[in-house]
C-alpha positions as CSV (number, residue, x, y, z in Angstrom):
1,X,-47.1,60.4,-26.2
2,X,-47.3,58.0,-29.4
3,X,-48.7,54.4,-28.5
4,X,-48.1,51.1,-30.4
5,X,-50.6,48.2,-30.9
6,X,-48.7,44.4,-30.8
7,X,-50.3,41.3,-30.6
8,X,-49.3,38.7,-28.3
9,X,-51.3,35.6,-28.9
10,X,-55.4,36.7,-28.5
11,X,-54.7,39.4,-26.5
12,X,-53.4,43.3,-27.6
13,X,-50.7,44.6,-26.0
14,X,-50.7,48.8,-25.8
15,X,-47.0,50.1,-25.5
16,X,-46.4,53.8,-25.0
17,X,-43.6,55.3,-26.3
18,X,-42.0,58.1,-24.1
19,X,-40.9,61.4,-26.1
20,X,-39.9,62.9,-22.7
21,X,-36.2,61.9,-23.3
22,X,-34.2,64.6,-23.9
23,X,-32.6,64.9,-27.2
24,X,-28.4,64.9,-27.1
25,X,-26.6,68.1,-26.5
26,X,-25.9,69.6,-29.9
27,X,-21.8,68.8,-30.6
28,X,-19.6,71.7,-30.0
29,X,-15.8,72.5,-31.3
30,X,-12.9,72.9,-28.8
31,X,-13.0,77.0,-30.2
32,X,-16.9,77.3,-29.3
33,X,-16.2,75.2,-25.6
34,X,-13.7,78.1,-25.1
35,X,-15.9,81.1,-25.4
36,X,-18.3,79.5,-24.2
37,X,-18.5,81.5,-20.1
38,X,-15.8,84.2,-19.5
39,X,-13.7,82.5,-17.4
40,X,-12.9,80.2,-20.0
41,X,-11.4,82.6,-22.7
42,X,-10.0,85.4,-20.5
43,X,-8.1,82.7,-18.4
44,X,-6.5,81.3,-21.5
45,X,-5.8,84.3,-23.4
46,X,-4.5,86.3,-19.8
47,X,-2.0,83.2,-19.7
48,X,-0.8,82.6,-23.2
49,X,-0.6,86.6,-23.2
50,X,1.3,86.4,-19.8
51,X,4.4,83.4,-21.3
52,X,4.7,85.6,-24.5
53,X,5.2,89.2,-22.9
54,X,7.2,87.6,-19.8
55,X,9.3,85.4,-22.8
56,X,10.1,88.6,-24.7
57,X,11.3,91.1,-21.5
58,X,14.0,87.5,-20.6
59,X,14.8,88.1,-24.1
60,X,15.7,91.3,-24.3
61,X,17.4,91.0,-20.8
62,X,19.7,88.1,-22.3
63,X,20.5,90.4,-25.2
64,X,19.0,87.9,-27.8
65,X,16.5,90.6,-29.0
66,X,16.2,94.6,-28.6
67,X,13.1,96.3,-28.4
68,X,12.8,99.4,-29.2
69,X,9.4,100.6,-27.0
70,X,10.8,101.5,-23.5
71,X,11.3,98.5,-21.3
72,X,9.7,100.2,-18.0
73,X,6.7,101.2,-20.5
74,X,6.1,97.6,-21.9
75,X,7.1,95.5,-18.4
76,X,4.4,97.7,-16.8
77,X,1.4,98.8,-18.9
78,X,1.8,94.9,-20.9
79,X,1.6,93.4,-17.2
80,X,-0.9,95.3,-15.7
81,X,-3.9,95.9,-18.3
82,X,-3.0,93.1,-21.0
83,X,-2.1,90.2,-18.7
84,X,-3.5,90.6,-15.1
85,X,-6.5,92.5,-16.6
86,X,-7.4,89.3,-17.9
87,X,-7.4,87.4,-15.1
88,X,-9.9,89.9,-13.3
89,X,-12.0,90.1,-16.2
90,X,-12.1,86.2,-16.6
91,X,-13.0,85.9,-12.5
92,X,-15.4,89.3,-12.1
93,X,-17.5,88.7,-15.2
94,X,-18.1,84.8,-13.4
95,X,-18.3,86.4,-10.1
96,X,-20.2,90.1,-10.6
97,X,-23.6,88.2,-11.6
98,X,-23.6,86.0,-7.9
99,X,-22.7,88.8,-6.0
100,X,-25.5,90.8,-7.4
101,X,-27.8,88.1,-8.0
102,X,-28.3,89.1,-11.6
103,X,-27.8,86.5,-15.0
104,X,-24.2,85.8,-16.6
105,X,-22.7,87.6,-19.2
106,X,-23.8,86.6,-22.8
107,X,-21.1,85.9,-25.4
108,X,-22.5,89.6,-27.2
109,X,-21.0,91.3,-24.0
110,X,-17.6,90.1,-23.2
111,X,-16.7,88.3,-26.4
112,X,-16.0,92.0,-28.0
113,X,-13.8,92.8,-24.9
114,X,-11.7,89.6,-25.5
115,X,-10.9,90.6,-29.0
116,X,-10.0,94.2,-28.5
117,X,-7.7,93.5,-25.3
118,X,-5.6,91.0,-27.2
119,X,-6.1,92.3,-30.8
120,X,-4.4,95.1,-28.7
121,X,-1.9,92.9,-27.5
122,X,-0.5,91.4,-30.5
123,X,-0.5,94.6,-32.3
124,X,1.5,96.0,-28.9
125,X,4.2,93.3,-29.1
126,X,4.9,93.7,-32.7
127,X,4.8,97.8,-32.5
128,X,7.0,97.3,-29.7
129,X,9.8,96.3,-31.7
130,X,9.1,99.4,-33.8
131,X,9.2,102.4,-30.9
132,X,7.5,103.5,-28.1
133,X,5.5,106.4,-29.9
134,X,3.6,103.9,-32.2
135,X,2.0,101.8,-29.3
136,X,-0.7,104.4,-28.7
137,X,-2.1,102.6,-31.5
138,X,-2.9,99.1,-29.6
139,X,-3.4,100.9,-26.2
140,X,-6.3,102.9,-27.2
141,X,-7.8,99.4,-28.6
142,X,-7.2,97.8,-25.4
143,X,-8.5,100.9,-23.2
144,X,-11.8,100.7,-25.2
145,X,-12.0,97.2,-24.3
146,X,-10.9,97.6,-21.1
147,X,-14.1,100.7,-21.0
148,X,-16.5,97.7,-22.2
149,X,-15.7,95.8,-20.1
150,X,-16.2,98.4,-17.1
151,X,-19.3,99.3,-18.6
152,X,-20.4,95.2,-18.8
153,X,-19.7,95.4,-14.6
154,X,-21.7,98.7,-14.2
155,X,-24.7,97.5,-15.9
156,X,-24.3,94.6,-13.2
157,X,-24.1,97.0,-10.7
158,X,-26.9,99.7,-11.7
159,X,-29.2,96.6,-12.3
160,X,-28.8,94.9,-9.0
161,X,-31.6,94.7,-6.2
162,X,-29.0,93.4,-3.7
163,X,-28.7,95.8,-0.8
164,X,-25.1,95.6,0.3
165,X,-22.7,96.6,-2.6
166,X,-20.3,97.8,-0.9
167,X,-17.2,95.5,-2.1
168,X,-18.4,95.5,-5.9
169,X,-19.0,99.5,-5.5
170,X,-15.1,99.3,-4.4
171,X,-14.4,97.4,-7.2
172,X,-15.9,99.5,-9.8
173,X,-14.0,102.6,-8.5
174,X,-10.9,100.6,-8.7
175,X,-11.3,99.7,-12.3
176,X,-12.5,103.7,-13.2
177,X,-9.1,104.6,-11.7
178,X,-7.4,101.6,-13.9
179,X,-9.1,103.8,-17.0
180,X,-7.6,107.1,-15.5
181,X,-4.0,104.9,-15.5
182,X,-4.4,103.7,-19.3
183,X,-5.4,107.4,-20.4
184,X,-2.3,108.6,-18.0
185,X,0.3,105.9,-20.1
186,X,-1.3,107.1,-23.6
187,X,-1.0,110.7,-22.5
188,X,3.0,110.4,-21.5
189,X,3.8,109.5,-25.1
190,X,2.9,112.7,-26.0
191,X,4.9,114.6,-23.0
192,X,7.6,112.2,-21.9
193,X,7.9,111.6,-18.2
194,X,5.9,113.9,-17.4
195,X,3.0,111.5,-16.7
196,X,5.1,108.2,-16.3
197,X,5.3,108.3,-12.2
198,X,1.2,109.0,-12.1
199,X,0.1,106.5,-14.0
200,X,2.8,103.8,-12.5
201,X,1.1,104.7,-8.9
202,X,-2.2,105.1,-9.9
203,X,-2.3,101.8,-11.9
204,X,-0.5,99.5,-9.9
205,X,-1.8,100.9,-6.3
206,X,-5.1,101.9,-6.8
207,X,-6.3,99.5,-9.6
208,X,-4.0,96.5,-9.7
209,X,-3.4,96.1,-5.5
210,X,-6.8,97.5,-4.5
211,X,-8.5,94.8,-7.0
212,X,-6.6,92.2,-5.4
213,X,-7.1,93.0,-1.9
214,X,-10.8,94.0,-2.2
215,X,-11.6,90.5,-3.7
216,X,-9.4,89.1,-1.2
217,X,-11.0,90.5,1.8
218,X,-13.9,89.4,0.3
219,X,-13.5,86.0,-0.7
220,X,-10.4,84.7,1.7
221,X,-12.4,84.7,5.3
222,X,-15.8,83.7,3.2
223,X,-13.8,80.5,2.1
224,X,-12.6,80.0,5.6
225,X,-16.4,80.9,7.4
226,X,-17.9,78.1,4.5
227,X,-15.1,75.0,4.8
228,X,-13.7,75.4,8.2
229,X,-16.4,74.6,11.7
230,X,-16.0,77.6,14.3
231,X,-14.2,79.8,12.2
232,X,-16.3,83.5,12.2
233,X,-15.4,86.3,10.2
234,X,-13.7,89.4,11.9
235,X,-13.5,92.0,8.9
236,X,-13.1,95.9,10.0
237,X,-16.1,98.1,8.5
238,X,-14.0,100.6,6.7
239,X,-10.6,98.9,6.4
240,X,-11.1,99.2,3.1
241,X,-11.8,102.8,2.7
242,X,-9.0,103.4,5.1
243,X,-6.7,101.4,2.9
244,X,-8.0,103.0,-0.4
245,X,-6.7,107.0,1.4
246,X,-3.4,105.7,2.3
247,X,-2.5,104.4,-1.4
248,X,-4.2,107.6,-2.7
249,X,-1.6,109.5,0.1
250,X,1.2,107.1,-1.1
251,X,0.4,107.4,-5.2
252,X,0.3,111.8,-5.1
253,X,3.4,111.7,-2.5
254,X,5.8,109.1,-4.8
255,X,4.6,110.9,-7.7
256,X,5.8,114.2,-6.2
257,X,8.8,112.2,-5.5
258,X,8.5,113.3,-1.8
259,X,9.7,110.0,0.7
260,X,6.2,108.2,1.2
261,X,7.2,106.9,4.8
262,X,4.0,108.2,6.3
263,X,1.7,106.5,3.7
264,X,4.0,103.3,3.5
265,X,3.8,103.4,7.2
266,X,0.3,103.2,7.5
267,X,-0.4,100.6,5.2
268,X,1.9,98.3,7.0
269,X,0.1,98.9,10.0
270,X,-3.4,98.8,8.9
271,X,-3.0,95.5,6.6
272,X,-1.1,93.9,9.5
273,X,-3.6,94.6,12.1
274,X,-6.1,93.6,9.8
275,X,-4.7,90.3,9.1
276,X,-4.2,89.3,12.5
277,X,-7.6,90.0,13.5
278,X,-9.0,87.6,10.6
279,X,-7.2,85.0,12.2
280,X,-7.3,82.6,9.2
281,X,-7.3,79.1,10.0
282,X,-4.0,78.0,8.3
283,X,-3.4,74.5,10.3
284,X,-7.0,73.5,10.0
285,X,-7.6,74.3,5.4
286,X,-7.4,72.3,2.8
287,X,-4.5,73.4,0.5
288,X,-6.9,74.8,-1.7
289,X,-7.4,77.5,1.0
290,X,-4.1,77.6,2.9
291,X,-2.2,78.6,-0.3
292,X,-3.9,82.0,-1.2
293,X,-4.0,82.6,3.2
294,X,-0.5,82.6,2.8
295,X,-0.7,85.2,-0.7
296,X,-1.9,87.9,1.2
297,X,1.2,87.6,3.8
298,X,3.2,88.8,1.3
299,X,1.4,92.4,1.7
300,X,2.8,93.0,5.0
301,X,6.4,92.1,3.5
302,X,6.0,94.4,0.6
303,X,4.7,97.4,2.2
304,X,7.9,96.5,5.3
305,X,10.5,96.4,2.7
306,X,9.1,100.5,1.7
307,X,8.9,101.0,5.4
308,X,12.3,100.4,5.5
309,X,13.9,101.9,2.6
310,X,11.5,105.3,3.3
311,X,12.7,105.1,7.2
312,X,16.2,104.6,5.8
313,X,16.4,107.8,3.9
314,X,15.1,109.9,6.2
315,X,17.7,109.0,8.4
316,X,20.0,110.5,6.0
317,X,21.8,106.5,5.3
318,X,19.3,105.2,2.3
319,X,19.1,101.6,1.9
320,X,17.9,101.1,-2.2
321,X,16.0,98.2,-2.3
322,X,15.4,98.8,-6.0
323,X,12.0,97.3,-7.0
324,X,12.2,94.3,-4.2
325,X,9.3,95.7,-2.5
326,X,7.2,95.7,-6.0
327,X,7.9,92.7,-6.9
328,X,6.6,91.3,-3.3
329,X,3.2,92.2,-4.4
330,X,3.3,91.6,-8.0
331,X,5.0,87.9,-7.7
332,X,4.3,87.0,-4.4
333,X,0.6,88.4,-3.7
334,X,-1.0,89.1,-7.2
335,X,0.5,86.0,-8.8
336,X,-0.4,83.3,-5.7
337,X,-4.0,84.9,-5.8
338,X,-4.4,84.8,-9.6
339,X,-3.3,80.6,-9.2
340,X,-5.3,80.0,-6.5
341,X,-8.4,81.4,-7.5
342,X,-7.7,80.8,-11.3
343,X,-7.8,76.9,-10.2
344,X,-10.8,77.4,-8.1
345,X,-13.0,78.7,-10.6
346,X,-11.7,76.0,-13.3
347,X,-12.2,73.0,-11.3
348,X,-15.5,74.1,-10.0
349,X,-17.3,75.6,-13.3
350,X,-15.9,72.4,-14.9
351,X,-18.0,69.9,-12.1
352,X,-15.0,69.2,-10.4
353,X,-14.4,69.7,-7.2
354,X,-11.8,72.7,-6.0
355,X,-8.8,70.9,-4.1
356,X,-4.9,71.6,-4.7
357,X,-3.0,68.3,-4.9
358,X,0.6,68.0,-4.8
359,X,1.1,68.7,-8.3
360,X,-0.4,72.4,-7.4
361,X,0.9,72.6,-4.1
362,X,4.5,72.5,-5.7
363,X,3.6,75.0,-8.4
364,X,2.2,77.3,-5.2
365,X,5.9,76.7,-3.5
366,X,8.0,77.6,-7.0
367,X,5.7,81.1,-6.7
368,X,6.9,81.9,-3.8
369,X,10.7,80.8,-4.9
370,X,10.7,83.1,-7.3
371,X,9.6,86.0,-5.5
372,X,12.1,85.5,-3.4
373,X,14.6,85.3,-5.7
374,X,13.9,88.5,-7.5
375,X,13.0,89.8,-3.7
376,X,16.9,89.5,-3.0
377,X,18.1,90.5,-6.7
378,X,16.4,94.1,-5.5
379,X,18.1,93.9,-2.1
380,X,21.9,92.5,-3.3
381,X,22.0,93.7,-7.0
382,X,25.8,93.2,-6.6
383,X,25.5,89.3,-6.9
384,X,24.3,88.0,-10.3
385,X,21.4,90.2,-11.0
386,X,20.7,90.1,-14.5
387,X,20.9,86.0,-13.9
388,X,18.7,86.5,-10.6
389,X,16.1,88.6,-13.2
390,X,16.3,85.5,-15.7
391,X,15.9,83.1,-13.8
392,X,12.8,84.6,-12.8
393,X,11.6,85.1,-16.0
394,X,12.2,81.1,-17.1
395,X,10.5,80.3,-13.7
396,X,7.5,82.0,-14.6
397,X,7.5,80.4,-17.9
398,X,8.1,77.1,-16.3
399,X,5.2,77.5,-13.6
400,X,2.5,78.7,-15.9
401,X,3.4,76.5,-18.5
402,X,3.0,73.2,-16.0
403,X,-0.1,75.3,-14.4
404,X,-1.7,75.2,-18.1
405,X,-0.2,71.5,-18.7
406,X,-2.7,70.3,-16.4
407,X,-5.7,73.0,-16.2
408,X,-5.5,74.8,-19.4
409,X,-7.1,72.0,-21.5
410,X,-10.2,71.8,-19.2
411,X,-11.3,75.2,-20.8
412,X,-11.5,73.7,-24.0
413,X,-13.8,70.8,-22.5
414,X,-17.9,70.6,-23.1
C-alpha cells in the first residue's frame, strides 16, 4: 500500500493510498456478451432458428415458395433437433452443473456444439430447396453436435458426487434415444419410409416429450415447494419409469401401425393421476409460475384427443383427428414450457428478478390461442384449414418475435 508525505503547516501529514480497489471490468462486444454462458447463445440461435424454419413451412403452405426436401421430413427433424434442441441445450448446460453440483460449461465445450447445430441448419434450409437426398449432408453435422453436446452432459454426470441422479440419469437416456432418432432420419434417406414412422415416435415421444416432462416434474412442484408457504411436494417414485414404458409401448405399436389405444390409454391415466396428486397451487403463484402449471395441462388433452381417435377406431366408426393431438403437445405443452422457463433463466442469470408481467402474460395467452386454433384445424379440416395452418404459422412468428422484442436483447447485455 504506497504512502504519500504532505506538509500541512509544521506538521507531516502521512496519506495512504489504497490499491485494494478493483480495477474496471475489461469492455466486452455485444458478440462476446452473447457467448458468453450457454443460455445466452443457444436461446438466441434456437429462436432466430425457430422464425426462419416456421417462416419458410407458412411459405410454402401459401404457395409463395416450393421446397423440394419433403415437408413432413423438414416440419419434423428442423423442429425437433435444430429448434427445440436448442432450447434444451441452452437450459441443461445452465442447469446440469447445479443439479450435480459441478462448475459451468467453458466456452471450449458448448461453443463447438453451437456452431455445428446451426452451421447444420443453414446448410439444411438452403439444401432443402435442393431435395431431400442432399440433407444428409447438414444432418450428420448437426447429429455430431448434437453427440457433443450429449457427451458435454455425460461428463457432468460421470463427474458428479451428488447421490440422487435419478432425473439427470432420465434425462441422459432421453437424449441417447434423441441420437437413435437423428441416425433413424439419416438412415430413411437411404430406404424411403421404411424408417420414417420409427424415428417420428422415437424422436418426438421418447426424446422431445420425455425431456419436457422429466424437467417438468422436476422443476414445476420445486418452483411451487420454494415460492408458495404450505405447499409440499407429492411426486410418485417411478412415475417416470412408468411413463417412459408406455411411450416405448406407444412408439413400437404406432410404428407397427397397430391402433395404440392401450398405450394412449395409459398415459392418459397415469399423467392425469399424477397431476392431480401434485396439486399445484394455481390461485395462490405468481404468473411466473401459474403459466407453465397450466403447460403441462395440455398433456392430459393431447394424450385424450389419441384416446379418442384410438377408442374410435376400434369401434369400427374412426374419428381422424389428423395431427390435433400432436400439435397439443408440441404448441400447447413444449412451446408454454420453452417461454416460461426461457424467461426464467433470462431474467434471473441477467440479476433480474423472474416475474411475468402483462406484457408476458398476453404472450402466454396467444400460445395457447394458437394451439387451439391448429387443435380445431385437425378436428374440422373442412373449414379453412390451410388458413387455420397460416394463421398459426404468422402467430408463431408474431409471439416470438414480441417474446425476443423485449427479452432477446438482454442476452447481448454485460
Amino acid at each position: 500500500m504506497p504512502l504519500s508525505m504532505q506538509p500541512t503547516g509544521g506538521l507531516v501529514v502521512v496519506v495512504f493510498v489504497s490499491s485494494l480497489t478493483p480495477p474496471p471490468p475489461p469492455k466486452t462486444t455485444a458478440i462476446q456478451n452473447l457467448q458468453a454462458q450457454p443460455h445466452r447463445i443457444f436461446f438466441f440461435a434456437g429462436v432466430v432458428q425457430g422464425l426462419l424454419f416456421v417462416a419458410l413451412i407458412g411459405l410454402n403452405y401459401a404457395g409463395l415458395i416450393h421446397l423440394k426436401a419433403n415437408v413432413g421430413l423438414y416440419h419434423a427433424y428442423a423442429m425437433t433437433f435444430i429448434v427445440f434442441t436448442q432450447f434444451f441445450a441452452g437450459f441443461l448446460l445452465t442447469t446440469f452443473p447445479r443439479y450435480l453440483s459441478r462448475p459451468s460449461a467453458s466456452q471450449k465445450e458448448y461453443m463447438p456444439i453451437a456452431w455445428l447445430i446451426n452451421g447444420g441448419g443453414v446448410l439444411f434450409v438452403l439444401l432443402s430447396f435442393v431435395s431431400t437426398t442432399v440433407l444428409i449432408a447438414p444432418m450428420l453435422l448437426i447429429l455430431a453436435g448434437y453427440v457433443k453436446l450429449c457427451l458435454v452432459l455425460l461428463d457432468f454426470q460421470t463427474k458428479s458426487t451428488v447421490t440422487n441422479k435419478a432425473d439427470t440419469t432420465w434425462m441422459l437416456r432421453s437424449f441417447a434415444l434423441g441420437a437413435v432418432g437423428q441416425v433413424l432420419f439419416i438412415f430413411d434417406l437411404f430406404i424411403p419410409s421404411y424408417a420414417y414412422a420409427l424415428a417420428l415416435g422415437v424422436s418426438f415421444y421418447l426424446y422431445l416429450f420425455f425431456i419436457v416432462l422429466t424437467v417438468s416434474q422436476k422443476m414445476m412442484p420445486f418452483f411451487a415447494a420454494n415460492t408458495i408457504v404450505g405447499y409440499t411436494m407429492n411426486k410418485s417414485k417411478h412415475f417416470l419409469l412408468v411413463v417412459f414404458a408406455a411411450l416405448v409401448l406407444k412408439v413400437v405399436l404406432e410404428a407397427l401401425n397397430i391402433n395404440a389405444f392401450i398405450a394412449d390409454g395409459a398415459l392418459f391415466g397415469i399423467i392425469t393421476y399424477e397431476l392431480l396428486k401434485w396439486r399445484l397451487p394455481f390461485k395462490k403463484s405468481p404468473p411466473i409460475l401459474w403459466v407453465l402449471f397450466l403447460s403441462i395441462w395440455w398433456v392430459p388433452v393431447g394424450f385424450g384427443l389419441f384416446v379418442v381417435q384410438d377408442f374410435s377406431a376400434l369401434l369400427g366408426a374412426p374419428i381422424y383427428l389428423e395431427k390435433s393431438p400432436l400439435h397439443a403437445l408440441a404448441l400447447g405443452y413444449f412451446t408454454t414450457v420453452l417461454i416460461g422457463f426461457g424467461t426464467r433463466v433470462i431474467l434471473g442469470h441477467s440479476g433480474r428478478t423472474p416475474k411475468a408481467d402483462a406484457y408476458a402474460v398476453t404472450l402466454f395467452g396467444l400460445i395457447q390461442a394458437m394451439a387451439l386454433i391448429r387443435i380445431i384445424a385437425g378436428i374440422f379440416p373442412q373449414f379453412g384449414y390451410l388458413h387455420a395452418v397460416l394463421t398459426v404459422a404468422v402467430l408463431w412468428i408474431i409471439i416470438f418475435g414480441l417474446w425476443s422484442k423485449r427479452y432477446i436483447h438482454i442476452l447481448f447485455e454485460k
